[in-house]
C-alpha positions as CSV (number, residue, x, y, z in Angstrom):
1,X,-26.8,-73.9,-37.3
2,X,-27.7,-70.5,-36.1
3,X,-30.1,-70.2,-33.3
4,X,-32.1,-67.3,-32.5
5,X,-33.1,-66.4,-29.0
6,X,-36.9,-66.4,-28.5
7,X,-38.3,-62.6,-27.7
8,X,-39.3,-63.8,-24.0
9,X,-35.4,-64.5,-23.7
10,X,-34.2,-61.0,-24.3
11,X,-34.1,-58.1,-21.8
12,X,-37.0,-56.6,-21.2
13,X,-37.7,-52.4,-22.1
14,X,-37.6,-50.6,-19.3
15,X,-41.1,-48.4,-20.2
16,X,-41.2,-44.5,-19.4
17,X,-43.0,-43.0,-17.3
18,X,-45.8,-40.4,-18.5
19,X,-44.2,-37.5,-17.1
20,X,-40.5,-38.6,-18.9
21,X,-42.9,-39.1,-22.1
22,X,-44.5,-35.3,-21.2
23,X,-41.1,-33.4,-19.9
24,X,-39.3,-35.0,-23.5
25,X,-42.3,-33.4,-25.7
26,X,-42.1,-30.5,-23.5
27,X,-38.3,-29.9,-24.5
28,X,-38.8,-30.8,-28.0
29,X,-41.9,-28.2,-28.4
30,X,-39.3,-25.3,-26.4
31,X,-36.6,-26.0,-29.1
32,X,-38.7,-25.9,-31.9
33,X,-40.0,-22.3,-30.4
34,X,-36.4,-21.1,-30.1
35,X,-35.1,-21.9,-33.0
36,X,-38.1,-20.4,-35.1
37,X,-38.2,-17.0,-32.6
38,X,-34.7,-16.2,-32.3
39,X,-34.3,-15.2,-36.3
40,X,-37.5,-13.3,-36.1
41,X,-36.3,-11.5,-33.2
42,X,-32.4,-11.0,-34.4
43,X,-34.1,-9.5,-37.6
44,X,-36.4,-7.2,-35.4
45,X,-34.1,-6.1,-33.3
46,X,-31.4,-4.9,-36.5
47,X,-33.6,-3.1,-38.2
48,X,-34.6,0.4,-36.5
49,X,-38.0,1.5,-36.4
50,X,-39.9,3.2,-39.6
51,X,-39.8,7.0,-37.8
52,X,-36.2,6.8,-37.1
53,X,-33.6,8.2,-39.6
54,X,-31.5,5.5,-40.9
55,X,-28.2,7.1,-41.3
56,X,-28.6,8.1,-37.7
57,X,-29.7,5.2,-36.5
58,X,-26.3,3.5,-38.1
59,X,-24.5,6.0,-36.4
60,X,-26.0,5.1,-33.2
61,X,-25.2,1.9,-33.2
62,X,-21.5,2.6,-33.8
63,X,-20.8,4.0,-30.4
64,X,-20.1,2.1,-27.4
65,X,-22.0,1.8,-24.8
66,X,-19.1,1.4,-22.2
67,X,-18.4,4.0,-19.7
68,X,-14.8,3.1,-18.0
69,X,-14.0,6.0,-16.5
70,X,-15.0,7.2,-12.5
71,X,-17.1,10.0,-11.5
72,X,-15.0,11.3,-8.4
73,X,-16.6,14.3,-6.8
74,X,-15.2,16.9,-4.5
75,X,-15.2,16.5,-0.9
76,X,-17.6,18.4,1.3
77,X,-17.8,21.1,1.1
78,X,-16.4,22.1,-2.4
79,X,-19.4,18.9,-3.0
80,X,-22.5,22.0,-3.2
81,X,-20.1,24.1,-6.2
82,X,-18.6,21.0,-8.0
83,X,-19.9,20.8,-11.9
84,X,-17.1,19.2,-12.9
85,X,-17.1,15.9,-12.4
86,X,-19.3,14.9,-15.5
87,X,-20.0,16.4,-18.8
88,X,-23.6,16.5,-17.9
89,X,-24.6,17.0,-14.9
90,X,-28.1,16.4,-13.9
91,X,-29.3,19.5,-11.8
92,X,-32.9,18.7,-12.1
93,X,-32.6,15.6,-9.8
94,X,-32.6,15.9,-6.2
95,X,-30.1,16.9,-4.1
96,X,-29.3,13.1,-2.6
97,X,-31.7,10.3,-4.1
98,X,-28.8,7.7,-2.7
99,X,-30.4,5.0,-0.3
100,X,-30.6,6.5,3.0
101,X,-28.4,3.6,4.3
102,X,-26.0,4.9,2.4
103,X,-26.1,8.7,2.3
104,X,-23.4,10.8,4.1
105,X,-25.3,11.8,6.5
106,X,-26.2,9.0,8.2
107,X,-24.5,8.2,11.4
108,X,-24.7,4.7,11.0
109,X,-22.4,4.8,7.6
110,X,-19.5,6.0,9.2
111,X,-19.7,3.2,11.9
112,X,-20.0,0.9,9.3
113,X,-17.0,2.1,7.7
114,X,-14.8,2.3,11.1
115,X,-16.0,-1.1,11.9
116,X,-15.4,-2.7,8.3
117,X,-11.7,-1.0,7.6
118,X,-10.7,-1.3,10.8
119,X,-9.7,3.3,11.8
120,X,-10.7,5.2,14.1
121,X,-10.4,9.0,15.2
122,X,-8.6,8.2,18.2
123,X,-5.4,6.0,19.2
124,X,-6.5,2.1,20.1
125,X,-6.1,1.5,23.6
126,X,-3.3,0.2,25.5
127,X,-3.0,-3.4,27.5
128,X,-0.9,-2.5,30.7
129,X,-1.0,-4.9,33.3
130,X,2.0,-4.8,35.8
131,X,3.6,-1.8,33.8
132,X,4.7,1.2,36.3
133,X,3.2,4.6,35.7
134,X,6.2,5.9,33.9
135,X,6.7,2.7,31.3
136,X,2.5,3.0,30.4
137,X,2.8,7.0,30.5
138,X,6.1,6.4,28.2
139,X,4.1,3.9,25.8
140,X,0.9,6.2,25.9
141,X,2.6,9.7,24.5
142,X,4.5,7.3,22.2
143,X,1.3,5.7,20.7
144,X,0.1,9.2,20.6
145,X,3.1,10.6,18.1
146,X,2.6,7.5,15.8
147,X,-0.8,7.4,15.8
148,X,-1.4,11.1,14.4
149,X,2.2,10.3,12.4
150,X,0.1,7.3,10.6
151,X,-2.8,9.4,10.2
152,X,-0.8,11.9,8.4
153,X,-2.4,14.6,10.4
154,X,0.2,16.6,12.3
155,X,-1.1,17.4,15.7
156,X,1.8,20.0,16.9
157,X,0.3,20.9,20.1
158,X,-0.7,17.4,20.8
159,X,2.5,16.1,19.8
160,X,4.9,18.9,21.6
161,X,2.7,18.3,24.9
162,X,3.8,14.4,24.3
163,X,7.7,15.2,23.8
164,X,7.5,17.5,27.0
165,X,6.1,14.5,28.7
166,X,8.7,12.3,27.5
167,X,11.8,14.2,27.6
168,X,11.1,15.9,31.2
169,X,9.1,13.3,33.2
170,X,10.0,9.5,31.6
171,X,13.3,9.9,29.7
172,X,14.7,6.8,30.9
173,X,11.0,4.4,29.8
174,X,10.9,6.6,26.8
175,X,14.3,5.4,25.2
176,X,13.0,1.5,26.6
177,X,9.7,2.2,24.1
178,X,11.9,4.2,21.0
179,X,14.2,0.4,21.2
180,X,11.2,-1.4,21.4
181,X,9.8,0.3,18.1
182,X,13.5,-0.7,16.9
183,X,13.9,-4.1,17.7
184,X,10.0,-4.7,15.9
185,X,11.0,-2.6,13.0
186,X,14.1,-5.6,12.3
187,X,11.8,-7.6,10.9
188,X,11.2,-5.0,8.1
189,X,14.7,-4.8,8.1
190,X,15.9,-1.8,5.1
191,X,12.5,0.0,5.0
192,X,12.0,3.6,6.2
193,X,8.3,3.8,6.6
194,X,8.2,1.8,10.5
195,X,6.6,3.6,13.6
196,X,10.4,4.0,14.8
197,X,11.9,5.4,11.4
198,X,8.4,7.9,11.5
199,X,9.6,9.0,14.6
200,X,12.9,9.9,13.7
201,X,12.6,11.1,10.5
202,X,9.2,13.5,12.1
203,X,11.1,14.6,15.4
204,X,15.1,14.8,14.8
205,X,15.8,17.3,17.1
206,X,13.4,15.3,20.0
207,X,15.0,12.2,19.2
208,X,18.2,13.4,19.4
209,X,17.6,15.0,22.8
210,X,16.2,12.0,23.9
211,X,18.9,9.8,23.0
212,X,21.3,12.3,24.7
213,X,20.1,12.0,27.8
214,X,19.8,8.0,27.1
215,X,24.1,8.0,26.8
216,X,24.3,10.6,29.9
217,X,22.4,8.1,31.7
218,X,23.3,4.6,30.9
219,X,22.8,3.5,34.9
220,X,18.9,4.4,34.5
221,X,17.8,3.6,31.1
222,X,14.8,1.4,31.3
223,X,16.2,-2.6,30.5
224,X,14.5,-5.4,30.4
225,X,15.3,-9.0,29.4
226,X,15.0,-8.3,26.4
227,X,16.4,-5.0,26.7
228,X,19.9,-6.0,28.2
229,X,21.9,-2.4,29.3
230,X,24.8,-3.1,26.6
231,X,22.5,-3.4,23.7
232,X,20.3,-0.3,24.7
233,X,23.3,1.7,24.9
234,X,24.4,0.7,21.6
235,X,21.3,1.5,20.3
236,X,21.4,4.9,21.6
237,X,25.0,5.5,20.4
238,X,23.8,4.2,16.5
239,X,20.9,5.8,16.6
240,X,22.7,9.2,17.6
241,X,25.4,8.8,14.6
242,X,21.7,9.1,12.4
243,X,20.2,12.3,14.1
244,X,23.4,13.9,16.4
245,X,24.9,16.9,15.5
246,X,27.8,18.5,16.6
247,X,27.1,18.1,20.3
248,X,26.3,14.7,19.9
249,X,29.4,13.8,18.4
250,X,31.4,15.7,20.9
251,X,29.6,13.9,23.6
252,X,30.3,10.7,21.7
253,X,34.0,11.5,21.3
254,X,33.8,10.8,25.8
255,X,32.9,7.1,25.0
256,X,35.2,6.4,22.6
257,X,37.2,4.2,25.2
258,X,34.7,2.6,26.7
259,X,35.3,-1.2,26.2
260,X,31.8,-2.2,25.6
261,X,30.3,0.6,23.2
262,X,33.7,2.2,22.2
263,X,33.6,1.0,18.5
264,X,29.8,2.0,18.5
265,X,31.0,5.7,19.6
266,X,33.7,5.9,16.8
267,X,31.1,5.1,14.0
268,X,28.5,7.2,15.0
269,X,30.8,10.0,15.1
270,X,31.8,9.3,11.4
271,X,28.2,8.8,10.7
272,X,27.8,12.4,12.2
273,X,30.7,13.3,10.0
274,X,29.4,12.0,7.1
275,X,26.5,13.5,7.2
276,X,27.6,17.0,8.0
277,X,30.1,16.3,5.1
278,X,32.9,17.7,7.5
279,X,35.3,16.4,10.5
280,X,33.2,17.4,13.6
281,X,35.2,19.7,16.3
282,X,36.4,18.7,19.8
């Protein structure tokens, strides 16, 4: 026999709210709108008005309306003659109608854009606690010839007062610093474009005086601990079979015995060699 459960017995309905019943007819009425606007507007909107030309207006609607290309204009002050940096440009407006947040002139922009990307007009200062006058004089002129080499502005009077400075009153720190910009640049071991491969490729002829008087003067050359004498004058040797000419090489030829920087001697002379494309002199 099949037995039917009384209507008290079964769950009750959970009832709805008046303002579920209102926010349901609400949604209802808003889809009903949609759906009977959108066609009208669809058909409104493809059709062009009764006073334009409907060939033309066909045409119209053929071209895209995407501009993917830049406007660069010329820097000050070639800016005032410039026409050429769009097919139409638009004399009539006024000279700068840019926010004045934004407008060259404003001091405040270029402080923005120092702060944001990080440059400056002027080399970042130096931390030199404990550092003789010589070693923070050596590290100062050297900052000085890779900041304007970074720049890629060539300061030639700056940067033959900083060579003076190095080559006649700190020699011995200013070989310590070029090793120092060496033993950093291993990390980026193979690529010519470090502060120490600038320097050398920029100043040949100062590097190579430099590390002249580094080999003449093995006793004073600035070490440190982890600068030991052996390994600084090994650098100087290498680094003279990449920028020595024939004097180098001659005064490389003196070394050649040496037990601790012999072999070091005996390629940089071949480097020398190699690079001339001829057997050096005596």
């Amino acid at each position: 026999m099949t037995s039917f459960a009384r209507c008290s017995d079964r769950a009750p309905t959970p009832r709805r709210s008046r303002a579920t019943v209102r926010a349901m007819l609400t949604a209802r009425q808003l889809t009903l709108l949609a759906a009977s606007v959108v066609p009208i507007l669809a058909r409104a909107q493809g059709a062009p008005p009764a006073d334009v030309d409907p060939q033309l207006a066909r045409l119209i609607a053929t071209i895209p309306a995407i501009d993917n290309h830049a406007h660069p204009v010329l820097p000050p002050p070639n800016l005032a003659t410039d026409r050429g940096f769009d097919a139409l440009p638009v004399d009539s407006m006024e000279p700068q109608t840019d926010p004045v947040a934004w407008r060259p002139d404003n001091p405040a922009l270029g402080e923005a854009w120092k702060a944001f990307w990080r440059f400056s007009d002027a080399p970042p200062p130096l931390k030199m606690e404990g550092a003789s006058d010589s070693t923070a004089t050596a590290w100062i002129r050297m900052r000085n010839l890779v900041f304007s080499l970074a720049r890629g502005r060539a300061d030639l009077a700056g940067a033959a007062d900083d060579w003076s400075c190095l080559l006649n009153d700190v020699p011995s720190a200013a070989v310590g610093v070029l090793y120092k910009f060496h033993h950093a640049a291993l990390t980026n071991s193979g690529r010519k474009d470090t502060a120490h491969w600038r320097l050398i490729k920029a100043y040949p002829a100062e590097t190579c005086k430099l590390l002249e008087w580094g080999l003449r003067h093995r006793d004073k050359l600035w070490a440190s601990r982890t600068a030991p004498p052996v390994d600084l004058s090994r650098y100087v040797i290498r680094m003279l079979g990449e920028v020595g000419d024939a004097a180098s090489a001659r005064l490389l030829r003196s070394y050649v015995a040496d037990t601790e920087v012999g072999r070091d001697a005996v390629s940089a002379v071949r480097r020398i060699e190699e690079r001339w494309e001829a057997p050096v002199s005596r």
